[in-house]
C-alpha positions in Angstrom: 0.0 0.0 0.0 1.4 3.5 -0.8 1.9 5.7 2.0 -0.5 8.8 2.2 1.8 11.0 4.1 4.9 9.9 2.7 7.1 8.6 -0.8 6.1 5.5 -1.9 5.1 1.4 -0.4 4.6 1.4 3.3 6.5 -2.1 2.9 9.6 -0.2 1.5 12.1 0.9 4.1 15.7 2.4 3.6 17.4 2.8 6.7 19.9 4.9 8.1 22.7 3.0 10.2 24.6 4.4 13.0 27.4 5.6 11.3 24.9 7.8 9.2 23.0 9.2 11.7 25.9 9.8 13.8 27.4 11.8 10.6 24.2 14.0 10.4 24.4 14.9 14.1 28.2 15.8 13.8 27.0 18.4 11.2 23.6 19.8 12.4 22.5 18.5 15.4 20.6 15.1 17.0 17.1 15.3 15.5 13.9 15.2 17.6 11.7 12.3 16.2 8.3 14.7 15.2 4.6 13.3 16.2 2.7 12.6 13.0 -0.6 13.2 12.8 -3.4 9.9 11.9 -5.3 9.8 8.5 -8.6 10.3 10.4 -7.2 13.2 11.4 -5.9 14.5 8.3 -9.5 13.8 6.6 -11.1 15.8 9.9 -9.3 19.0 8.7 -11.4 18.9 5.3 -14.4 20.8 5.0 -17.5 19.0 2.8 -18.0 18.9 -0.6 -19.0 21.9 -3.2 -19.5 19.6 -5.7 -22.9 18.4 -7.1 -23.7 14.8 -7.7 -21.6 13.4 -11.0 -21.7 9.6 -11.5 -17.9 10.2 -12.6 -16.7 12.1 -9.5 -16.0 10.2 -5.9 -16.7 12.8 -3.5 -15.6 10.9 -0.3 -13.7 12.6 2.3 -10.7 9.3 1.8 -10.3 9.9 -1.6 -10.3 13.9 -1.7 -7.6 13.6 0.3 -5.4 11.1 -1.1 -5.3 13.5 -3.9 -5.1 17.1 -1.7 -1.3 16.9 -2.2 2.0 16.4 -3.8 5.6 15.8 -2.6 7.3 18.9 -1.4 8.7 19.8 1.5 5.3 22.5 2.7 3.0 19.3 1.2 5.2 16.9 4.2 4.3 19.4 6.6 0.3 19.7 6.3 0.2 15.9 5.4 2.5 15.4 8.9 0.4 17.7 11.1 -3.0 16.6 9.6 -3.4 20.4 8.0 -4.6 19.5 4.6 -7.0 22.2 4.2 -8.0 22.8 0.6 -8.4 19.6 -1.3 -10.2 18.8 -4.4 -14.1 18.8 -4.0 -14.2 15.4 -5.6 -12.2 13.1 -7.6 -13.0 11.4 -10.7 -10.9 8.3 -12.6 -12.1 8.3 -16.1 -11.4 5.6 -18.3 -11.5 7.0 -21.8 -11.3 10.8 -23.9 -14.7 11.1 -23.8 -15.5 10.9 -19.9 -12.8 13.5 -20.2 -14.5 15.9 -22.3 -17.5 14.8 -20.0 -15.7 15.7 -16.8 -14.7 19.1 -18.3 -18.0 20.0 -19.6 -19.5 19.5 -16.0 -16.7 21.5 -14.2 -17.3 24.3 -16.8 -21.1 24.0 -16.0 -21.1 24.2 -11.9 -17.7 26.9 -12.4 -15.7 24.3 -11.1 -11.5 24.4 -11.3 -10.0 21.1 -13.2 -6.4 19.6 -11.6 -5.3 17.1 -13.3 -3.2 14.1 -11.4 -1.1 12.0 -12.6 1.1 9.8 -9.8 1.2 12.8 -7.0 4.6 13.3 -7.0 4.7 17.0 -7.8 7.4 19.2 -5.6 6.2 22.0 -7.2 3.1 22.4 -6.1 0.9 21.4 -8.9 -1.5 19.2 -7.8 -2.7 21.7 -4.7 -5.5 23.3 -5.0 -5.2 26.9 -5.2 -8.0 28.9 -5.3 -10.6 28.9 -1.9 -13.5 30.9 -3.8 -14.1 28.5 -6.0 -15.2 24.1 -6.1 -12.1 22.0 -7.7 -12.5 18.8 -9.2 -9.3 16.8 -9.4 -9.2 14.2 -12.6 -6.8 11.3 -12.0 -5.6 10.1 -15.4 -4.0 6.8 -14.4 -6.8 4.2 -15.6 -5.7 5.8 -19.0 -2.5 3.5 -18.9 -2.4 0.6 -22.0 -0.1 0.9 -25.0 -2.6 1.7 -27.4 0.0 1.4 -30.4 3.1 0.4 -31.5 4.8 1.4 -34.9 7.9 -0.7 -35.0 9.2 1.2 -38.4 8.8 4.5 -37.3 10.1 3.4 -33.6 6.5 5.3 -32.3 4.6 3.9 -29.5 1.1 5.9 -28.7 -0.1 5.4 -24.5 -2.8 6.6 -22.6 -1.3 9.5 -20.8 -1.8 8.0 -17.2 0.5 5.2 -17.4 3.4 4.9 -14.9 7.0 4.5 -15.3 6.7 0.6 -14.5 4.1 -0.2 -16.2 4.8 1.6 -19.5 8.0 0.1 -19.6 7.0 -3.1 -19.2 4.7 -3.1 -21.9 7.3 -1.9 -24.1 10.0 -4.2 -22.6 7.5 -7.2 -23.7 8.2 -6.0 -27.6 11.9 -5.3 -27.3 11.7 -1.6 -26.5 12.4 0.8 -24.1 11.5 4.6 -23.9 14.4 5.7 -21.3 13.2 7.8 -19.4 14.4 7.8 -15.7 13.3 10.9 -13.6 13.9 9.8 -9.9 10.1 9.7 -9.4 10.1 7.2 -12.2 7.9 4.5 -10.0 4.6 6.4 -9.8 5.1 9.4 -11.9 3.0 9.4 -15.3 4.0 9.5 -18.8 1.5 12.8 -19.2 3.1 14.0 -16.2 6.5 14.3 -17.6 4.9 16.2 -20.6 3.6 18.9 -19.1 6.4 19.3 -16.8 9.1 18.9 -19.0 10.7 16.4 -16.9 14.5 14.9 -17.7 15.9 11.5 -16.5 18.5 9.8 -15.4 19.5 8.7 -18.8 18.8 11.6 -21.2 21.8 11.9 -22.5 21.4 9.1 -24.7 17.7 8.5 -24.9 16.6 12.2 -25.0 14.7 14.5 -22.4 10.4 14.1 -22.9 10.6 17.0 -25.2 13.0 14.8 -27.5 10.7 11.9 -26.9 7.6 13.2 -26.8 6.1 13.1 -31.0 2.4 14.0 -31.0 -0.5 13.9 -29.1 -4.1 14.3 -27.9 -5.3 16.8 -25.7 -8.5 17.9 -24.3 -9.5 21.2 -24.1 -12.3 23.2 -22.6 -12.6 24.6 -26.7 -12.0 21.2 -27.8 -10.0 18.5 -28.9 -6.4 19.5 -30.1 -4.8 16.8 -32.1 -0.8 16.4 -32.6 0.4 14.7 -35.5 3.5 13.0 -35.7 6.2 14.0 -37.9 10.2 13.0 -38.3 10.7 16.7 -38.6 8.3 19.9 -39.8 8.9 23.6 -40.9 5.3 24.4 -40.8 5.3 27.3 -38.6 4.8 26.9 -34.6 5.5 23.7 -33.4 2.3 22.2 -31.2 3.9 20.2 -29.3 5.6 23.0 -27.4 2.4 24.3 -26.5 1.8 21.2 -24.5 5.5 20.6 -23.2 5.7 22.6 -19.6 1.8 23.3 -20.1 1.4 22.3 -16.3 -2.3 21.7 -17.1 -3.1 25.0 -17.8 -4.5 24.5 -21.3 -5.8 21.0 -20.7 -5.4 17.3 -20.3 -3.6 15.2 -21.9 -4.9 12.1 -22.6 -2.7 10.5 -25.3 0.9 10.9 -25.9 3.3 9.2 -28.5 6.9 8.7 -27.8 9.9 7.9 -29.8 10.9 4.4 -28.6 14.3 2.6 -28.6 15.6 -1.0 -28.8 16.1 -2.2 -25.4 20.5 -2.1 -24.9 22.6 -4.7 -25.6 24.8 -3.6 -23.5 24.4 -0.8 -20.1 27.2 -0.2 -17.6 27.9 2.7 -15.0 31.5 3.1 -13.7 32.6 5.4 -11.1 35.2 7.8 -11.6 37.1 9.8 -8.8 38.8 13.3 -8.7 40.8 15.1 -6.9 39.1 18.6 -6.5 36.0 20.2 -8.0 38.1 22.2 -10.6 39.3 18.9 -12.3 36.5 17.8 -12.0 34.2 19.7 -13.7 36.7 20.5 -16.4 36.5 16.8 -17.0 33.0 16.1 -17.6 32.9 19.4 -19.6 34.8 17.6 -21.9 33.1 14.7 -22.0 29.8 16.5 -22.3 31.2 18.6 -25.1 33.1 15.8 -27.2 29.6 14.3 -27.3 30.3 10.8 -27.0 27.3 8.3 -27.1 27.1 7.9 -23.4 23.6 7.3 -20.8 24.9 9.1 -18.2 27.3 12.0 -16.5 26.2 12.5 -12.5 29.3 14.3 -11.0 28.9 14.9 -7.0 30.6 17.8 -5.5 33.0 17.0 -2.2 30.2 17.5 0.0 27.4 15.0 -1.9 30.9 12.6 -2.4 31.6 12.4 1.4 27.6 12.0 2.6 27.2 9.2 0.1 30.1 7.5 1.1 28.9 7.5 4.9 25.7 7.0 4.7 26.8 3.5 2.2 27.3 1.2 5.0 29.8 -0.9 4.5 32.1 1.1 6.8 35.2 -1.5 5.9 34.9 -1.2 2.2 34.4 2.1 2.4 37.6 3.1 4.2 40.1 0.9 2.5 38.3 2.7 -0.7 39.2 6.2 1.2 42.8 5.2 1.8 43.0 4.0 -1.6 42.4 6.8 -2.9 44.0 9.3 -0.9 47.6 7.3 -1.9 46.3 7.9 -5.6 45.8 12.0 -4.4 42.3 12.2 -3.8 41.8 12.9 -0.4 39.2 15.4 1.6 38.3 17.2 -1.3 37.7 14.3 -4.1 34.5 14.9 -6.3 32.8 11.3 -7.6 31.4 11.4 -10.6 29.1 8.7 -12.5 29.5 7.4 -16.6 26.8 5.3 -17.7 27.0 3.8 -20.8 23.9 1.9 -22.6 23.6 0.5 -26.1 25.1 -2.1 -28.7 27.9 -3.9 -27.6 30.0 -2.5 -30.1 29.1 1.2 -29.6 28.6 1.6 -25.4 31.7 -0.4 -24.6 34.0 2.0 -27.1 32.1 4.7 -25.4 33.1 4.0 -21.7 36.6 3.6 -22.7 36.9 6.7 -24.4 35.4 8.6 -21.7 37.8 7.1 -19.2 40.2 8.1 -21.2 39.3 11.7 -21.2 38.5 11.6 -17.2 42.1 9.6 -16.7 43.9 13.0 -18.6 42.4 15.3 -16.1 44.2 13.1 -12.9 40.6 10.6 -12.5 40.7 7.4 -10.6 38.8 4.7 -12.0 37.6 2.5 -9.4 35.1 0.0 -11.5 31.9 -0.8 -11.9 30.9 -1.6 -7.7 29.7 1.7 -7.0 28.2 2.3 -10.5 26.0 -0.5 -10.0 25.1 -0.1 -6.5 23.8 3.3 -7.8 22.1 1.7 -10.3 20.1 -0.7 -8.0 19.1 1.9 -5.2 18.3 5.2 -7.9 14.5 4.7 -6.9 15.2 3.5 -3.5 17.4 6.8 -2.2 14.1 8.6 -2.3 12.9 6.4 0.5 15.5 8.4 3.0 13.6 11.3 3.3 10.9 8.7 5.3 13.5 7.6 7.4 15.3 10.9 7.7 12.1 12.2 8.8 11.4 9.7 11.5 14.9 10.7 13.0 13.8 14.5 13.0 15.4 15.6 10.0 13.9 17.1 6.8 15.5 16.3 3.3 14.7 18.8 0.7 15.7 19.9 -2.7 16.5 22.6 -5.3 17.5 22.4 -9.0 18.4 24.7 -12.1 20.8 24.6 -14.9 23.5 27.1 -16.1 25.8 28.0 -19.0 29.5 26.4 -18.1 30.7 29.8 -16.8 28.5 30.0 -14.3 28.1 26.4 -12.9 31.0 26.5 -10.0 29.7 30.2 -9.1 25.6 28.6 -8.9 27.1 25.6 -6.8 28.5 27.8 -4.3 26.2 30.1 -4.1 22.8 27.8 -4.0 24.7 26.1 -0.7 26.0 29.6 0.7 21.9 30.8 0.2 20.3 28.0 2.2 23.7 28.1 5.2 22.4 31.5 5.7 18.5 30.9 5.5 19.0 28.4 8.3 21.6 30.5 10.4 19.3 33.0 10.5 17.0 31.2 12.6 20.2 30.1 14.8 20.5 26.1 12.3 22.9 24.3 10.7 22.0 22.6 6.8 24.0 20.2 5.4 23.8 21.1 1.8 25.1 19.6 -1.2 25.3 18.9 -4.9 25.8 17.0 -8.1 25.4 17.4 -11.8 22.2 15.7 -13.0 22.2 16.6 -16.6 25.0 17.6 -18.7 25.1 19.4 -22.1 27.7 20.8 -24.2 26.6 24.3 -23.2 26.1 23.7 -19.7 24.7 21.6 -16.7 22.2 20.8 -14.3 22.9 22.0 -10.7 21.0 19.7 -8.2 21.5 20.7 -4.4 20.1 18.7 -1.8 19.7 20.2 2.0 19.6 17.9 5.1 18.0 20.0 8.5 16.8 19.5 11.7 12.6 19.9 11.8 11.5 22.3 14.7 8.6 19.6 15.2 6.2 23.0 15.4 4.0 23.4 11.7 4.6 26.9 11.6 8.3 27.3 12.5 9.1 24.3 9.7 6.4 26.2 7.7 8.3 29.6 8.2 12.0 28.0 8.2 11.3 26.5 4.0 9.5 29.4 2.9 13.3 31.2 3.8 14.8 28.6 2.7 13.0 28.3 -0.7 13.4 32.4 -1.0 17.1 32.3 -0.5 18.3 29.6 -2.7 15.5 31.0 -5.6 16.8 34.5 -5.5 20.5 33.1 -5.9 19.6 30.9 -8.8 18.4 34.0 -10.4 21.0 36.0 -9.6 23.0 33.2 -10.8 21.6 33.4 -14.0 20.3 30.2 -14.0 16.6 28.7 -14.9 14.2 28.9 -11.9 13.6 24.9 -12.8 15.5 21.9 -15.3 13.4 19.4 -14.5 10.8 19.9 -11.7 8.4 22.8 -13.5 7.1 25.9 -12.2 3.9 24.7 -10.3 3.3 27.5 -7.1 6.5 27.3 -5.7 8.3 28.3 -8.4 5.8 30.9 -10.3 7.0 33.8 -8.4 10.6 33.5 -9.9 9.0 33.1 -13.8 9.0 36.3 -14.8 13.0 36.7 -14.4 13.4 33.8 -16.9 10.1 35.0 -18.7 9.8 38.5 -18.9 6.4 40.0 -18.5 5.6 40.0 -22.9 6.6 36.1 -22.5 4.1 35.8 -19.6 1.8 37.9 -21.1 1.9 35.3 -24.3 1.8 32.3 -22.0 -1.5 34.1 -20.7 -3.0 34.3 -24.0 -2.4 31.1 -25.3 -3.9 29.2 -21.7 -7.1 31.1 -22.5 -7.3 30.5 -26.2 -7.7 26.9 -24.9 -9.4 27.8 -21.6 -11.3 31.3 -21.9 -12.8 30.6 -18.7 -9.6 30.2 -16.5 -10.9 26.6 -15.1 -7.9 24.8 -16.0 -5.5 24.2 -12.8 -5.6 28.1 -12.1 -2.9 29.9 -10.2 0.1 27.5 -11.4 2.5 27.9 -13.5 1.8 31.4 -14.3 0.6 34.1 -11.7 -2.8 36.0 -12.4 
């Protein structure tokens, strides 16, 4: 059974040893184990229903709360302290594009606001509802899940938008396929989900972010139906497709989405590569990035990310006579890890991993095998599950991400960690923050930091402690020059930020196309773009 206050099976449990949470103390402080509210009491916190009788909608006080929120951090706390507050009127599962339309017709005619849900694991805030004044009706798009076609020449595969990461590639794997795509929600988050949030995984850099897998569509409208074709390539004016990519369910819902599909690898390997400093480093996986080898995977960890994952491994043995190894081969304290994943034929991945140890070997990189690369690779949906145990201990995990041009990627690390120190010092805390390179790109990369604090245990000071938090490390992304999101979307969280990346005549042109589509505003108002 999924948890409802929590990531993922209640069966699932990744636990932090001794070592690890003697590590966290060392650098923050022992935790206080918070009280978490009960379900009953969560559901208690939700006033009745606005909605009118609709055989499609489930207006039970269980369900309307199962879907009241997403993932992030301010989501933990109201689930924690039984503070849902809004939540969707009702909830309704349809089955094909017409109960769609259906579902949108009757929200239009009781002046209802639409959300539409995929798997719930939004840290954005996309899934809340976000508007008091009016009734919302939430539409949960995962009994839209079955391959619906497969065009083996063209390498096309056409699902319902509401399949899972599991289960669409499963029905691929059982025709030799694979779509790729990784994101480290990959479990329960949905193939339309990744859409509209322009999500990136694990392994784009071979198989392609959505927007390079994403090839035509259906989507439901509150004006109507708007229908993608596929093509290899077009010149025909405006491309559609971008409409929908980052649309965040502002213009309507997808229902149908066709991807570009790839034989499942002959070959896939991840080997772990150390360095001596940052500075090395990154100037070696700038090189790989930019010599544009046919690699899966770059995810280089700064000293900070290098030395938590190495403690909180387990294995405490191993891992030292791995430490003294490589402080004799001259990486010591400040030794960065970094990641190479390699998928494909034989005869192409295997050339590739060689040649990019090559390039990491010139700029003074260890190579220390294929262990740690495939203990990564077993655990890269599991890691998730720490923030449940982290949270049991008293300790919040929490995350931020953007991307940069190369000259500004060191300058957006520091500065992202040196944001959220003072946030937290501020209110007299210590955060243990730090960072890897999710995504990398000739131009630039992906900066992902991660912050590790003590919870207060009190809803409001937690409350009060992320919102400064969230401000700090926002404003020094801007600042920074960097996007206020890579791979997470806008949502509410982010929306404030928009217009530096925006402009106001790019958010006025967002504005304009939502309401071509939705000239009523019912379509998951107050995301993505502010009013």
């Amino acid at each position: 059974m999924r948890r409802w206050n929590g990531w993922g099976e209640e069966a699932v449990e990744v636990a932090l040893n001794e070592q690890a949470l003697a590590f966290l103390e060392g650098r923050i402080g022992k935790g206080t184990p918070p009280r978490d509210a009960g379900f009953d009491l969560a559901c208690a916190s939700i006033p009745g229903s606005r909605l009118p009788a609709h055989p499609l909608v489930d207006t039970s006080t269980a369900t309307r709360a199962l879907h009241a929120l997403g993932q992030s951090l301010p989501d933990w706390l109201r689930l924690r302290h039984g503070r849902l507050g809004l939540a969707p009127d009702g909830v309704a599962f349809p089955e094909s594009a017409g109960q769609v339309r259906a579902l949108l017709a009757y929200a239009q005619a009781v002046g209802a606001a639409v959300i539409p849900y995929g798997g719930g694991t939004s840290v954005a805030g996309h899934v809340n509802v976000a508007d008091a004044a009016r009734p919302a009706l939430c539409i949960d798009m995962r009994r839209m899940r079955s391959l619906l076609a497969l065009d083996r020449e063209a390498q096309l595969a056409t699902f319902g938008a509401g399949v899972t990461g599991p289960d669409l590639e499963a029905q691929l794997r059982a025709h030799g396929y694979t779509l790729g795509h990784f994101p480290q929600s990959f479990e329960y988050s949905t193939l339309g989900g990744w859409v509209v949030t322009r999500s990136s995984g694990q392994q784009s850099l071979r198989y392609g972010r959505i927007e390079q897998l994403f090839a035509g569509g259906r989507v439901e409208t509150p004006s109507g139906t708007l229908e993608i074709p596929t093509f290899p390539a077009s010149s025909a004016g405006v491309d559609l497709r971008e409409m929908v990519l980052g649309s965040e369910g502002r213009l309507g819902i997808l229902t149908e989405a066709t991807v570009r599909v790839t034989r499942l690898p002959e070959h896939e390997a991840f080997h772990a590569v150390f360095f001596p400093d940052w500075e090395r480093a990154e100037r070696a996986v700038r090189a790989l990035a930019q010599a544009r080898l046919p690699l899966s995977m770059l995810r280089l960890s700064n000293a900070p990310e290098t030395t938590t994952m190495l403690a909180l491994a387990g294995h405490a043995r191993q891992v030292a006579l791995l430490e003294r190894y490589l402080a004799w081969r001259g990486c010591g304290a400040s030794k960065c890890m970094l990641m190479i994943g390699a998928s494909g034929a034989l005869g192409q991945a295997k050339p590739s991993m060689r040649a990019a140890l090559g390039i990491a070997r010139a700029a003074n990189g260890v190579h220390v095998g294929r262990a740690l690369g495939e203990r990564w690779r077993q655990g890269r949906f599991r890691n998730v599950y720490l923030r449940n145990t982290a949270w049991r201990h008293g300790y919040a995990i929490d995350t931020v991400e953007t991307a940069v041009d190369w000259p500004g990627v060191a300058r957006m690390v520091g500065a992202v960690e040196a944001a959220a120190s003072d946030a937290f010092a501020a209110h007299g805390e210590r955060v243990h923050a730090y960072t890897h390179l999710s995504h990398l790109y000739p131009q630039g990369a992906s900066v992902y930091a991660t912050f590790v604090y003590r919870l207060a245990g009190d809803f409001e000071t937690d409350l009060a402690r992320w919102r400064d938090l969230k401000r700090a490390v926002s404003e020094a992304i801007v600042a920074g020059g960097g996007t206020i999101s890579h791979q997470h979307g806008v949502g509410l969280d982010h929306a404030p930020w928009l217009a530096a990346e925006k402009g106001e005549l790019g958010l006025d042109a967002m504005r304009a196309l939502f309401r071509q589509f939705d000239p009523s505003g019912c379509m998951n108002p107050g995301k993505l773009v502010l009013p």
